[in-house]
C-alpha positions, 0 to 999 in steps of 0.5 A, spaced: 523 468 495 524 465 488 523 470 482 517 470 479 514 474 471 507 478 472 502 476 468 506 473 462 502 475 455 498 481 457 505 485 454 510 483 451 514 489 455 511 487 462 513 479 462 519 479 465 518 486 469 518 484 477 513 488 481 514 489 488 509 483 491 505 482 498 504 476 501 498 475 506 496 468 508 489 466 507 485 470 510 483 465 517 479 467 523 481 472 528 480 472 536 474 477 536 478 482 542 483 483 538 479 485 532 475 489 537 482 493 540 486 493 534 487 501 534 490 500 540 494 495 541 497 498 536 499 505 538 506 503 539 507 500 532 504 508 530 509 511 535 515 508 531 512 508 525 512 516 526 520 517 526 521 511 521 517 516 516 522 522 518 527 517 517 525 514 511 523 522 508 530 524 509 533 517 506 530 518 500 532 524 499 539 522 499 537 516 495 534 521 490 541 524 489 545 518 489 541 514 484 542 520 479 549 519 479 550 511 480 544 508 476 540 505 482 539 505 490 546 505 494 546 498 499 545 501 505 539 505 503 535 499 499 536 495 505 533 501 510 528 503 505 526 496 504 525 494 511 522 500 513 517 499 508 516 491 510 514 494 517 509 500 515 505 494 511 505 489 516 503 494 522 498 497 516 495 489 515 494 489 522 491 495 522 486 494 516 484 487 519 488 482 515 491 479 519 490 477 527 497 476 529 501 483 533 506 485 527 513 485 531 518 491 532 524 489 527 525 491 520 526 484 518 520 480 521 520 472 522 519 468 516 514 465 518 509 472 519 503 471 515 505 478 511 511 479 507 514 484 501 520 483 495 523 488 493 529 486 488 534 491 488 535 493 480 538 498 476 534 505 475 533 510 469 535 516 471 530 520 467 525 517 471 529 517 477 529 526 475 522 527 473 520 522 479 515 526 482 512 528 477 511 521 474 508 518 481 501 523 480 497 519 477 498 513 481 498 517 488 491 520 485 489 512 485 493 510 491 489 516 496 482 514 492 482 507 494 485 508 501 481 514 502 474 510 500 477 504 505 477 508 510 470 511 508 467 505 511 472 502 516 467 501 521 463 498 517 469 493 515 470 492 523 464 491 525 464 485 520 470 483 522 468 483 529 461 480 528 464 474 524 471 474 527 475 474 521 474 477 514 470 476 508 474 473 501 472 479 498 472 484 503 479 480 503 481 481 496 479 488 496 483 490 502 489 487 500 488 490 494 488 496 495 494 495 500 497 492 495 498 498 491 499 503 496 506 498 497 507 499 490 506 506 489 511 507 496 516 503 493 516 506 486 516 514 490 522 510 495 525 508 488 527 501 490 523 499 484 522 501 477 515 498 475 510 503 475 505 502 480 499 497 477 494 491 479 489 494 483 484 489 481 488 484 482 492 478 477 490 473 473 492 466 475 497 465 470 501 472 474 505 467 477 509 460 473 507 454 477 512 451 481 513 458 483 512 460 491 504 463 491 500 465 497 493 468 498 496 475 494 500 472 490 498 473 485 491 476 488 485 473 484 479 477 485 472 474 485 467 480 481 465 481 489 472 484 490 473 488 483 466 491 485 468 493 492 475 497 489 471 501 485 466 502 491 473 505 494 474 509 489 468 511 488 468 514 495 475 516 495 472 521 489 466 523 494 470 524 500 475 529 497 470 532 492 465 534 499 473 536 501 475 540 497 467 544 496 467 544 503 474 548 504 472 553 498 466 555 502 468 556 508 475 560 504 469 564 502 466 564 508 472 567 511 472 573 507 466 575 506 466 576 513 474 579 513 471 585 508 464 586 512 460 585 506 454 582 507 
């Protein structure tokens, strides 16, 4: 894929920062029996994405290490952090409803699969790198909120899809969105990019030069529809954990009323 500046004139600093990008195809219509049994058919994908997490986990932990001392992501640690990171978002495209084709099993996928990433491998700061985890909360706040809200609601976001068969524009803009950022912040946390994790509601037409390779996400203008179901989603993912976290604290109380036998 051909290079291309986010968002030129917003900031100064930000015009030549590259972002990891998510293409998805327009959204089209989807085969209603797919929709209907899309968590099953893709059990398998989730059994293999079970061990490429482990694989991942203990991959970065030696990504962590290296970068500290060279600056950047070894080759063959980019290569397999970047595939496993393809893969966790085609399998997860299919699994929010984006997309109606079966992701395939392979780190590289065709060129003609409707959802792709680049990542570019770049020079690290070091500091960053040391104080990374640190550094990612406030965009793991914002990535669990909006995922948390999008699942609040999955549902609903399936039996919509099921009765149209396909997804609404909006709903599509929201969702990959959404998604979008989970990648970013994924691959912020793997350290295949230096950009802080940001557009979750979306670019402006201007993000990518024209000449430049576009797609439905790329860059991902959003109608007021879409921006609102984002906030939709955050506004239900601080709902959900506020219901959690209350819940969780009077059943520990609970717990211990009942341990110390007071009344």
């Amino acid at each position: 894929m051909a290079d291309g500046r986010w968002s030129p004139g917003r900031k100064e600093a930000d015009a030549d920062e590259f972002r990891p990008a998510l293409d998805i195809v327009e959204p089209g219509h989807q085969r209603r029996l797919t929709v209907f049994l899309r968590l099953l058919l893709l059990i398998p994908h989730f059994i293999v994405l079970f061990f490429l997490h482990i694989a991942a986990f203990f991959t970065v932990i030696v990504g962590w290490f290296a970068a500290l001392v060279l600056g950047r992501l070894p080759d063959p640690v980019f290569r397999f952090l970047a595939g496993f990171l393809g893969y966790d978002m085609r399998v997860s495209a299919s699994q929010m409803l984006l997309i109606d084709r079966y992701p395939p099993f392979a780190l590289t996928p065709p060129p003609d699969y409707p959802v792709q990433i680049e990542v570019r491998p770049t020079a690290l700061n070091r500091l960053a790198v040391l104080f990374r985890i640190f550094l990612m909360i406030p965009a793991a706040i914002v990535q669990s909120l909006a995922v948390y809200g999008w699942w609040a609601l999955a549902f609903v976001w399936w039996v919509i899809t099921l009765a149209l068969g396909r997804m609404p524009r909006p709903l599509f803009e929201a969702t990959a969105a959404t998604l979008r950022y989970r990648m970013r912040f994924s691959a912020y946390t793997m350290m295949l990019t230096p950009a802080y994790p940001k557009g979750l509601f979306g670019d402006d037409d201007l993000a990518v030069p024209q000449g430049h390779p576009r797609s439905a996400t790329r860059p991902l203008v959003m109608s007021s529809a879409g921006k609102w179901l984002v906030v939709l989603f955050l506004v239900l993912g601080l709902l959900g954990n506020i219901t959690t976290s209350v819940t969780t604290t009077t059943s520990d109380s609970d717990d211990t009323t009942r341990l110390s036998g007071t009344p």
